[in-house]
VOGU-3710 file (C-alpha; in Angstrom, 3 decimals, decimal comma):
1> xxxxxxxxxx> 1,951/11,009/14,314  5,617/10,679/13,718  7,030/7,620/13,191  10,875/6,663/13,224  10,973/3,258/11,423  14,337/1,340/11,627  15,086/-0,799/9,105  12,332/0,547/6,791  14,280/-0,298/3,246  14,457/-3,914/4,269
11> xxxxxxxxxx> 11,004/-6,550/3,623  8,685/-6,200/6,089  9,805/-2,729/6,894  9,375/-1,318/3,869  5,599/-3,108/3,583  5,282/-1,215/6,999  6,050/2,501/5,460  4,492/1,806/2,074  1,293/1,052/4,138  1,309/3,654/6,076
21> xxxxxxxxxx> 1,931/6,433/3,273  -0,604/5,471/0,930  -2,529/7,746/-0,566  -5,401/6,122/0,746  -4,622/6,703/4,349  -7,238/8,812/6,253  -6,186/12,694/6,441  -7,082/11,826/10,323  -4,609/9,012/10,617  -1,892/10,721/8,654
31> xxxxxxxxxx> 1,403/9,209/9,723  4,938/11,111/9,259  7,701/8,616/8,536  11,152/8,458/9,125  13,254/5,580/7,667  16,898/5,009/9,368  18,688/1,700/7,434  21,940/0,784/6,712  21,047/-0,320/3,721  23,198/-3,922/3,698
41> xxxxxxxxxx> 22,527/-6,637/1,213  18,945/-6,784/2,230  18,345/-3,487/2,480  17,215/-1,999/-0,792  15,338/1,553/-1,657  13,612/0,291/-4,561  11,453/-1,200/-1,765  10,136/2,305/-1,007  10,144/3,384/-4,747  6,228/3,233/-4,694
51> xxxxxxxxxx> 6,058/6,088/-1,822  9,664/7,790/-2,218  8,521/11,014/-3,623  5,858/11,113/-0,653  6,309/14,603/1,551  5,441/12,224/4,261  8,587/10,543/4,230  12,449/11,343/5,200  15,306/8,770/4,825  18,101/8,638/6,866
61> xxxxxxxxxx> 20,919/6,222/5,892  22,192/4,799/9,042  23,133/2,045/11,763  20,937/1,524/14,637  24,310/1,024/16,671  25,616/4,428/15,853  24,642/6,291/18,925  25,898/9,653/17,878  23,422/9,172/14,900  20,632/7,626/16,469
71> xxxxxxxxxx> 20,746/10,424/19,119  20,251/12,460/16,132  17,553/11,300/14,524  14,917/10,094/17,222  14,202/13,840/19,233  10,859/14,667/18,036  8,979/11,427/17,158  6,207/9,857/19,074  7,127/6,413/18,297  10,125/4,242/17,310
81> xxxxxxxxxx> 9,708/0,651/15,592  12,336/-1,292/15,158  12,401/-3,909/12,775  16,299/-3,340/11,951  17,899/-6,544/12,327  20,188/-9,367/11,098  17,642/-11,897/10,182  19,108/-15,013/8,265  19,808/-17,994/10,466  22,541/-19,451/8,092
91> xxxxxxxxxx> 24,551/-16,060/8,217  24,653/-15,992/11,513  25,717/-19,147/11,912  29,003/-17,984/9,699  29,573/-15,462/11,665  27,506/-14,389/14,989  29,826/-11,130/15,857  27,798/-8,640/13,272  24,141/-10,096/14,433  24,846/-9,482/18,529
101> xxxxxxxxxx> 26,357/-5,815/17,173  23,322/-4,872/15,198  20,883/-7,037/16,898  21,644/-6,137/20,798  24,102/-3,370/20,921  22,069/-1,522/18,026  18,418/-2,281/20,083  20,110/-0,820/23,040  21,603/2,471/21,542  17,733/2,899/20,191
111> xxxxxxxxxx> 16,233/2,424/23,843  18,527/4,599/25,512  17,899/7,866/22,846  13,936/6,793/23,618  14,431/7,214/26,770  16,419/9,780/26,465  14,559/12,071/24,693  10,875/10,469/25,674  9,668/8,712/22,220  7,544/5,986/22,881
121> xxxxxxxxxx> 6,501/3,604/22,212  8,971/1,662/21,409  7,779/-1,365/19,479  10,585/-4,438/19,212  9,847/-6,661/16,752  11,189/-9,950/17,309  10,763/-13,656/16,182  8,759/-16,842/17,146  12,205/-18,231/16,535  13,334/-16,831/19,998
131> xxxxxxxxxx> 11,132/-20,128/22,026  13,266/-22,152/20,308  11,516/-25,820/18,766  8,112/-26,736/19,904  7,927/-30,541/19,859  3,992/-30,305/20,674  1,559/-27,656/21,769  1,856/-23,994/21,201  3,564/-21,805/22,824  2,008/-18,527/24,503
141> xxxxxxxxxx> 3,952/-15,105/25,710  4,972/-17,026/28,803  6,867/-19,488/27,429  10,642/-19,983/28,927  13,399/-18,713/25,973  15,462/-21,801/24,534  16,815/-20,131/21,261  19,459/-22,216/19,182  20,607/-20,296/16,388  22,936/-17,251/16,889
151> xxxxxxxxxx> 20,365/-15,276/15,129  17,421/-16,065/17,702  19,759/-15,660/20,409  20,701/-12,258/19,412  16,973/-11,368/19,241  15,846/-13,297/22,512  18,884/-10,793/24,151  17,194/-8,005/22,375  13,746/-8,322/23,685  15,291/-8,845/27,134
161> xxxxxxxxxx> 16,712/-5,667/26,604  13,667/-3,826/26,186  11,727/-5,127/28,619  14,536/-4,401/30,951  13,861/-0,936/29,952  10,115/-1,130/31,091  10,669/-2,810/34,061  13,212/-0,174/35,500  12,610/2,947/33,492  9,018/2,495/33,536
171> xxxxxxxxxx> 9,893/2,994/28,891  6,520/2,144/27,136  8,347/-1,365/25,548  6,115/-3,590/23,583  7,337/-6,985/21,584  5,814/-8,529/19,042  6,830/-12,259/17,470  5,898/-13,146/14,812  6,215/-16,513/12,414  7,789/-16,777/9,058
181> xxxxxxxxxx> 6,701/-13,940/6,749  6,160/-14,312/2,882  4,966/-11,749/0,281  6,966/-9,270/-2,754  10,148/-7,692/-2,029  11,542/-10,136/0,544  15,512/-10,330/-0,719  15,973/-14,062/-2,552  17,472/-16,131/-0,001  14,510/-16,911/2,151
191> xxxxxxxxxx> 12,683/-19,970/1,304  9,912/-18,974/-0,501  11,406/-16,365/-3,086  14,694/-18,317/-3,254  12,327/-21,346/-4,364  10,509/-19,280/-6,746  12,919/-17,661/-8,099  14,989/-21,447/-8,813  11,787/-22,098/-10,204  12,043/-19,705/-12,595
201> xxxxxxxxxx> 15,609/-19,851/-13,603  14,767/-23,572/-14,036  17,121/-24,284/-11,155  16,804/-27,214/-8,426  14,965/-27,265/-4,631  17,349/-27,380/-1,626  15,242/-28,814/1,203  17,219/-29,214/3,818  17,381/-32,561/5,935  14,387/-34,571/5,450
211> xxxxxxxxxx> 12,072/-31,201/4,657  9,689/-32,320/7,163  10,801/-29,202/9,666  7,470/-27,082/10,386  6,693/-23,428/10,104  4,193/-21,011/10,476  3,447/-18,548/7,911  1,963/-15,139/7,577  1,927/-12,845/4,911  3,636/-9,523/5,354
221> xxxxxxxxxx> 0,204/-7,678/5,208  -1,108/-9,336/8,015  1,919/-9,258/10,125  2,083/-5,331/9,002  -1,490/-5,071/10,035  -0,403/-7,053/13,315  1,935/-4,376/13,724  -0,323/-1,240/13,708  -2,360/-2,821/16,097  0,301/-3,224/18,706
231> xxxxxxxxxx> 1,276/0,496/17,719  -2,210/1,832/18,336  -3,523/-0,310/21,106  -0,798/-1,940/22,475  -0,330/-2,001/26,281  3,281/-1,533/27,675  5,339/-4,276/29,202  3,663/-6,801/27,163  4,391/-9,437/24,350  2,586/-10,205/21,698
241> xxxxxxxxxx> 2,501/-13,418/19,167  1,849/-13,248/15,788  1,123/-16,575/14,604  -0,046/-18,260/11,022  -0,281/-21,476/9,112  2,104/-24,609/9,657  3,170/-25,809/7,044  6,323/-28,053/6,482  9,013/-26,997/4,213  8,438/-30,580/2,063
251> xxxxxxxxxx> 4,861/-29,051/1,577  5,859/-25,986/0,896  8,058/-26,824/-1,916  5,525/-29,312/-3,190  3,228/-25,986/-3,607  5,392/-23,972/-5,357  6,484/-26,560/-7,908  2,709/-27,224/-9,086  2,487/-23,325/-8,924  5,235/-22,667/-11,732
261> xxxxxxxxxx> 4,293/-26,207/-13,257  7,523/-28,001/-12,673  8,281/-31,143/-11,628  8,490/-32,506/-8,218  12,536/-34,055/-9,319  13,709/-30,343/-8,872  13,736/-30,683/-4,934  17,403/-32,159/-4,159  17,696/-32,796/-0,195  21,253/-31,297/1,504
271> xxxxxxxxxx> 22,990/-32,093/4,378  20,428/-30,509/7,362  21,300/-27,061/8,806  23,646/-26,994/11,913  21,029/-27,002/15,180  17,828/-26,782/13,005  14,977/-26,434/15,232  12,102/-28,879/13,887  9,333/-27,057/14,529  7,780/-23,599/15,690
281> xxxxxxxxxx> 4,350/-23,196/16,929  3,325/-19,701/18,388  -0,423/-19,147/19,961  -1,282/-15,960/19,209  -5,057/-16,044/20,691  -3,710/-12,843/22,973  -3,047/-10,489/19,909  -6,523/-11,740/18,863  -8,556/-11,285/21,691  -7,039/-8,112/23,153
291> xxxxxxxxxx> -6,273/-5,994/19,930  -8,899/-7,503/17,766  -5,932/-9,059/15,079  -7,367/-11,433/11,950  -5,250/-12,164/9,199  -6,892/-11,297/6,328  -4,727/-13,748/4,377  -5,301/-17,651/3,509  -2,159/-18,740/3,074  -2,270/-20,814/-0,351
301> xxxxxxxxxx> -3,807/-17,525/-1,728  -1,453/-15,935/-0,670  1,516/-17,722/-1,756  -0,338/-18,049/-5,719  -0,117/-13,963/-5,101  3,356/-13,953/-4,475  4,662/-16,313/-7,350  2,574/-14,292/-9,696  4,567/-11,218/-8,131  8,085/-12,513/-8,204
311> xxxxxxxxxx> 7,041/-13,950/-11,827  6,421/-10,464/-12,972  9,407/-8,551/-11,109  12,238/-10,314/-12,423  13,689/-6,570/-12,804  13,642/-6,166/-8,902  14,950/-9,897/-7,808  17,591/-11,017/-10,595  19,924/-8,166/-9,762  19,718/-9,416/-5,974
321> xxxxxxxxxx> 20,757/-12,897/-6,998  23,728/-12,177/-8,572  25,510/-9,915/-5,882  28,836/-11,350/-4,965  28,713/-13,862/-1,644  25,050/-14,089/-1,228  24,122/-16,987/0,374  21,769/-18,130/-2,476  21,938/-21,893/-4,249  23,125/-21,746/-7,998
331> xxxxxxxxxx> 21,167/-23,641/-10,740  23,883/-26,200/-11,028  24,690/-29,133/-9,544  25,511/-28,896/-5,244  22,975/-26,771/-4,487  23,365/-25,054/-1,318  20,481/-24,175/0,961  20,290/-20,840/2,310  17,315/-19,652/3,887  15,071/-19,702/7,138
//
């Protein structure tokens, strides 16, 4: 099977190719990958070091919004997943132009060359972020939209998009959203590595507002495996939720301190994020009980994994942190927060 990946340089991406070219891969579920990313600040090929010698694999450096490349690149692939996206809240919140660009214009370009040239599926991976905040309850596939953030808007217009293209082309569209997503090589100004990584640099916490906003978390194997499910089983027209375990981000820091053994006086509280949305809460009994999805990960194991991981790649992540204008709190006093 040939695969067109989109964004496959960037975190969860990447996780997505590496697992699919390893060497332990069944000969009878070989998978050919291509990789088109733009490779922005997040995007990053030492993220594919691991498999970028395999004969499996072809890179294209690209934008998903360049049509006369895209139109390229997909003839002759039996599948396109796109996880190509503007993905920090807080950037797009500076400036919203470059996330509806890459985020809507670029998931239409892709749709029309599927449909074009008759590559599907086409898997859209979006965001729980997209339902907006969840006061109580969970919130199933049906749910209304009510994003808040440029960045979830963006997305919410992107999965529109695609099921716009089921609906009157008949495309084989399927969505998946999926909660917060931890694990190595996710770029340092996400919560979790950007608090690990202060950690380490013996650097202070910024929690925004009163820390008590609530997320779900999954670890980028799971939501991989989550993935390949919707790929091989996945019925079109449909939505899928990928869900995980709530945490708030007070806890979450609280974790991570007594992981690196620092003290709890390194979390300093800043002025709250414009429009934060309190707290996301997807059901994702569907994925569960029609594609057989079980996360394989509990989640306090799998955050010790990923400290011990950041700990030991210092080489991979310090680099990151010092690019010019990343949006990434210094060790010093006025810390500003910068994740999602």
């Amino acid at each position: 099977m040939k695969i067109l990946v989109t964004g496959g340089a960037g975190f969860v991406g990447s996780h997505f190719v590496r697992k699919l070219l390893h060497p332990a891969v069944k000969q009878d579920d070989c998978y050919h990958v291509t990789v088109l990313d733009k490779l922005t600040y997040s995007g990053n090929m030492s993220n594919l070091e691991p498999v970028r010698r395999s004969a499996r694999l072809s890179f294209v450096h690209g934008d998903i919004s360049d049509a006369g490349l895209v139109n390229e690149v997909v003839p002759g692939h039996d599948a396109i997943i796109n996880f190509a996206a503007e993905s920090h809240v807080d950037r797009s919140i500076e400036n919203a132009r470059v996330f509806t660009v890459t985020n809507v214009l670029g998931t239409q370009v892709l749709l029309e060359a599927a449909l074009r040239y008759q590559v599907e599926p086409f898997i859209q991976v979006s965001t729980d972020e997209v339902y907006g905040s969840v006061p109580s309850g969970w919130t199933d596939e049906s749910a209304p939209l009510r994003p808040t953030s440029p960045y979830a808007a963006s997305k919410a217009a992107a999965d529109l998009t695609a099921l716009s293209y089921y609906r009157t082309h008949g495309m084989d569209a399927r969505i998946s959203r999926c909660s917060n997503t931890y694990g190595p090589y996710q770029f340092p100004e996400k919560i979790i590595p950007l608090f690990v990584t202060q950690l380490l640099d013996g650097g202070v916490l910024p929690l925004y507002g009163d820390g008590l906003n609530v997320r779900q978390w999954i670890h980028v194997d799971d939501h991989c495996l989550a993935i390949k499910l919707i790929l091989a089983n996945g019925r079109a027209g449909e939505i899928y939720n990928i869900g995980g375990t709530a945490l708030t981000n007070l806890d979450l820091a609280r974790f991570l301190i007594d992981a690196l053994g620092a003290d709890q006086s390194v979390i300093t509280y800043v002025a709250d994020r414009k429009g934060h949305d309190r707290r996301y809460a997807v059901d994702q009994s569907k994925i569960m009980d029609e594609l057989g999805f079980f996360p394989g990960y509990d989640l306090f194991t799998g955050l010790s994994e990923t400290v011990a991981w950041y700990r030991e790649n210092s080489a991979w992540w310090r680099p990151l942190r010092s690019r010019p204008g990343q949006l990434i709190a210094a060790p010093g006093p006025g810390p500003r927060a910068g994740y999602a």
